[in-house]
C-alpha positions as CSV (number, residue, x, y, z in Angstrom):
1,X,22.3,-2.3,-1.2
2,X,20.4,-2.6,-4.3
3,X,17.3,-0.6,-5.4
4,X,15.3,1.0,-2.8
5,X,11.8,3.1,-2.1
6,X,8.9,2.7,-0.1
7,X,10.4,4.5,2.9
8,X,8.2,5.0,6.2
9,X,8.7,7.1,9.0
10,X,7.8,5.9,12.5
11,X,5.5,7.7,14.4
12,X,8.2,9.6,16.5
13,X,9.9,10.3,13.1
14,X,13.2,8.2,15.2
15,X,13.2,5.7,12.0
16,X,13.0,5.0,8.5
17,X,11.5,1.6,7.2
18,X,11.7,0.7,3.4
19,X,12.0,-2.1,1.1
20,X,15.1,-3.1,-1.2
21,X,15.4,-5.2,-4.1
22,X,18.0,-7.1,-4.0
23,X,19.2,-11.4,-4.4
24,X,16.1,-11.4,-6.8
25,X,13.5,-10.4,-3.8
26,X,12.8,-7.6,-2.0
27,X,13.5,-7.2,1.8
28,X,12.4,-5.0,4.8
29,X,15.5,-2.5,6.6
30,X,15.4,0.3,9.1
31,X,17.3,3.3,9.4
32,X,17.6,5.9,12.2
33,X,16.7,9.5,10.5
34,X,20.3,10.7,11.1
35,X,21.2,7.8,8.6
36,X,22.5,5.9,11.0
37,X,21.6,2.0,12.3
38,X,21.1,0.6,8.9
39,X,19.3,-2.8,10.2
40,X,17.7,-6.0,8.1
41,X,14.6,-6.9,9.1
42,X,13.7,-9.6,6.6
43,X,15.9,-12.0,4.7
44,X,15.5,-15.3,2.4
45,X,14.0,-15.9,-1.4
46,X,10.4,-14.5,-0.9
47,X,9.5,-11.0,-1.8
48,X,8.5,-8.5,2.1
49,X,7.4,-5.2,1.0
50,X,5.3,-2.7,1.2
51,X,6.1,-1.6,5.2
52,X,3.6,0.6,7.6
53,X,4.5,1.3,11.0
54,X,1.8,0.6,13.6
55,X,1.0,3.9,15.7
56,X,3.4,3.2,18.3
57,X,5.7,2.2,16.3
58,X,6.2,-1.4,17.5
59,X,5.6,-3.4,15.1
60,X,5.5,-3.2,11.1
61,X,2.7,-4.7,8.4
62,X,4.0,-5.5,5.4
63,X,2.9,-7.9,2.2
64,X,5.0,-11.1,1.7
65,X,4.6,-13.9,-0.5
66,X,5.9,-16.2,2.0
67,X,3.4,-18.4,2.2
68,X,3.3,-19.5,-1.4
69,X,0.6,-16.3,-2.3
70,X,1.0,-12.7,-0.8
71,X,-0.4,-12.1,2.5
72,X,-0.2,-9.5,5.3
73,X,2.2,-10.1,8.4
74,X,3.3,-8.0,10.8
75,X,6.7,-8.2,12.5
76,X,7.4,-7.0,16.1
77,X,10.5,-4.7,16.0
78,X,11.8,-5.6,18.7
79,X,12.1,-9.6,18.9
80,X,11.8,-9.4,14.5
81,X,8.9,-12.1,15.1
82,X,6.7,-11.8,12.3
83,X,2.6,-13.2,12.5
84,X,0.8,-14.0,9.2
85,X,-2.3,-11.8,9.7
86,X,-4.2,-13.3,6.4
87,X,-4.3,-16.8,5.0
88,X,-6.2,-17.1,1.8
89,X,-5.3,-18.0,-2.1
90,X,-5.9,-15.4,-2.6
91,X,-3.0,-12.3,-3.8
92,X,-2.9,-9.8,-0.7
93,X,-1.3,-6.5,-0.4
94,X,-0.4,-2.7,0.2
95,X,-1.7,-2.7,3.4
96,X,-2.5,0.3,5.6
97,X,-2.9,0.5,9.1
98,X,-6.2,2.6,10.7
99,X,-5.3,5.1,13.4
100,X,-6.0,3.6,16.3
101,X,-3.8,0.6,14.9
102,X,-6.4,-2.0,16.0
103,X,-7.3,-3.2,11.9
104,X,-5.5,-3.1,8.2
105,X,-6.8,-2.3,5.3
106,X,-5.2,-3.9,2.1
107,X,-6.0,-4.9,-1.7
108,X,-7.1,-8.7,-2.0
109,X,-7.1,-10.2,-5.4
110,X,-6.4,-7.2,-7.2
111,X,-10.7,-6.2,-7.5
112,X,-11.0,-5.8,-3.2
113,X,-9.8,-3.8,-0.6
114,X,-10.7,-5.6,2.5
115,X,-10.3,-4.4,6.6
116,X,-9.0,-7.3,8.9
117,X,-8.7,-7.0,12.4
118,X,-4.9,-7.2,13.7
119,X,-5.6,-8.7,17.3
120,X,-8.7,-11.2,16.6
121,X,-8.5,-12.0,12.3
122,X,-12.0,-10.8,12.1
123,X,-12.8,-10.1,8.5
124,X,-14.9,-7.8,6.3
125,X,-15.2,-6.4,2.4
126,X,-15.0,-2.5,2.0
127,X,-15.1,-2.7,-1.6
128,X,-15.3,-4.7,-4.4
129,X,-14.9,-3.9,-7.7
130,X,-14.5,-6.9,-10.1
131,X,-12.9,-5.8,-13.6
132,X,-11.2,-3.0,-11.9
133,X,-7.6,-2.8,-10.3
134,X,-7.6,-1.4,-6.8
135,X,-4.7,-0.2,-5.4
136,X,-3.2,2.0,-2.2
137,X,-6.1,1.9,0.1
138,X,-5.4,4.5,3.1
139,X,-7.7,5.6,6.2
140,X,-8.9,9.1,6.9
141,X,-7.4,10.7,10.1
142,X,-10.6,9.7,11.9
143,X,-10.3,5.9,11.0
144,X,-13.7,6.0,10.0
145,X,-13.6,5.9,5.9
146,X,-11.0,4.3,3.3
147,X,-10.0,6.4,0.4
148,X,-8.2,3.8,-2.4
149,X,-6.9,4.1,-6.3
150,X,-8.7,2.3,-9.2
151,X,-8.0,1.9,-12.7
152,X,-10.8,1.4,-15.1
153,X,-10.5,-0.1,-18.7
154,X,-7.5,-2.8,-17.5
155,X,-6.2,-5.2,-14.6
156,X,-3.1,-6.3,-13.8
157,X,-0.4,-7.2,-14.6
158,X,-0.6,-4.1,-16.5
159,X,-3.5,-1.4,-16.3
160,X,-4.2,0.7,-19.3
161,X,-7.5,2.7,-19.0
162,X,-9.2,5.5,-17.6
163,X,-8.6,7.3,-14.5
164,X,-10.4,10.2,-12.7
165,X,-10.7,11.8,-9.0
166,X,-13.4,10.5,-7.4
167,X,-14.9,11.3,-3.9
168,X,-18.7,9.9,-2.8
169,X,-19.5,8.8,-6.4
170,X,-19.1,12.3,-7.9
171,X,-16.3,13.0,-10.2
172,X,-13.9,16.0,-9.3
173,X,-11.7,16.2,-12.4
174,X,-11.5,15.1,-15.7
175,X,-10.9,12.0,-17.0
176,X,-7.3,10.8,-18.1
177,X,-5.8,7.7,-19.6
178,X,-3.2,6.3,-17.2
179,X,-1.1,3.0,-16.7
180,X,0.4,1.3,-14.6
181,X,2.6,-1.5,-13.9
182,X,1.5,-4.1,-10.9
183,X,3.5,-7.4,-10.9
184,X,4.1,-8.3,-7.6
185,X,8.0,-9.3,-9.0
186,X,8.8,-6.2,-10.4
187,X,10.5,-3.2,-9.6
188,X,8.9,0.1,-10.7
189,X,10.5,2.2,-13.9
190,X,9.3,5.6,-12.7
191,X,7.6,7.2,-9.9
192,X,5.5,10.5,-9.3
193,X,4.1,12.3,-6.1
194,X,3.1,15.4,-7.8
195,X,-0.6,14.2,-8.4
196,X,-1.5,12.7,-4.7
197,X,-0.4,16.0,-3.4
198,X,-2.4,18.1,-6.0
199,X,-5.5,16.2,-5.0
200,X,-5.2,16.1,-1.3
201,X,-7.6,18.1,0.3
202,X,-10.1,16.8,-1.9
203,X,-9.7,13.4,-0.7
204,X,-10.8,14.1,3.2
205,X,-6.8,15.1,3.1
206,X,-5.5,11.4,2.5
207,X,-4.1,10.4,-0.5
208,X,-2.4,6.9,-1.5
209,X,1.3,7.1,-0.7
210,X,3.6,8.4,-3.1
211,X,5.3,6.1,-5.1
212,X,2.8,3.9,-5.8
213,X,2.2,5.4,-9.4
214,X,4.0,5.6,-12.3
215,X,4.2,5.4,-16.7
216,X,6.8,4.5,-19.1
217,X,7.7,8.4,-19.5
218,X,5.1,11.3,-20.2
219,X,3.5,13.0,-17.1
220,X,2.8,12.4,-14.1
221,X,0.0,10.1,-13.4
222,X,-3.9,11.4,-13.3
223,X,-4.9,9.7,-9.6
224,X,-8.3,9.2,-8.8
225,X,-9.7,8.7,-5.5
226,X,-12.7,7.0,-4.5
227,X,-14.2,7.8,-0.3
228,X,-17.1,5.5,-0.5
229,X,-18.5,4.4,3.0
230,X,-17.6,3.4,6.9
231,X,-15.0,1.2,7.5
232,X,-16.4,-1.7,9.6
């Protein structure tokens, strides 16, 4: 069934989500934990990745460039009904749903990461960071804070440049040179998770998901993570 990663357990651990590539675009698919049920979810020429269960495991948020630029939906499981949650030019993605399932938090642009809520649309800026790439944002277990990725010294479509762990403006680690591929076509060459779990309980014990980084060979990537301020 083509190439496939990304997988995310639902909240009861019942079911797998993930995204495939495959046709030239990648699609959503479920699949009980006993590897049973294998189910599409999404289907036609645009690209749906990126899948996060919602806490009860109802519906799914994912990144689709559907309507003519990536945005966030989010598809009911049950009736596969999907809502476009953000309608802007510009490029959104990676998103991650808070705890209590009522916002997402996702990259916009490549230089944001910016909280919308799920029910009402209401809108707000976390971060912004223009000249960097921002990737991965992910809430801490009390929905309160955002810990995200960026890359210094490049932008997409390819980021070459610095990269540290980072947690209230204080640098943890040294400084490494990483890269990184980000075009929103293109399957990744290489994954690692070693880092993000390295670095976890230095990063209020949330990390960006695994998978998410990768080189052209060498070592594992050197993550930085950045905890800046409340999520609003």
């Amino acid at each position: 069934m083509g190439r496939t990663w990304r997988p995310r357990r639902s909240p009861d651990s019942s079911t797998v989500v993930f995204q495939s590539y495959r046709e030239s675009s990648f699609g959503l698919w479920t699949i009980r934990a006993d590897g049973t049920g294998l189910r599409r979810l999404t289907s036609g020429p645009f690209d749906h990745r990126e899948p996060v269960f919602s806490p009860d495991g109802e519906k799914i948020a994912y990144s689709s460039d559907a309507p003519g630029s990536y945005g966030i939906h989010v598809l009911d499981v049950a009736s596969g009904r999907a809502t476009l949650v953000t309608d802007t030019p510009d490029e959104e993605y990676e998103p991650a749903r808070s705890p209590d399932g009522i916002k997402l938090a996702f990259v916009a642009a490549g230089t944001r990461i910016d909280v919308v809520t799920v029910a009402g649309g209401a809108r707000s800026t976390f971060a912004t960071e223009p000249g960097t790439a921002l990737h991965s944002p992910m809430w801490t277990p009390d929905g309160g804070d955002l810990v995200y990725a960026r890359y210094s010294g490049g932008v997409p479509p390819v980021a070459v440049g610095v990269a540290e762990l980072v947690r209230g403006g204080k640098r943890c680690s040294p400084a490494k040179t990483s890269s990184r591929s980000a075009s929103r076509g293109r399957a990744p060459t290489s994954t690692s998770s070693s880092a993000p779990q390295r670095y976890r309980s230095r990063c209020n014990g949330v990390v960006p998901p695994a998978g998410t980084y990768h080189r052209q060979g060498g070592p594992p990537d050197f993550l930085f993570c950045i905890s800046s301020r409340t999520a609003r």
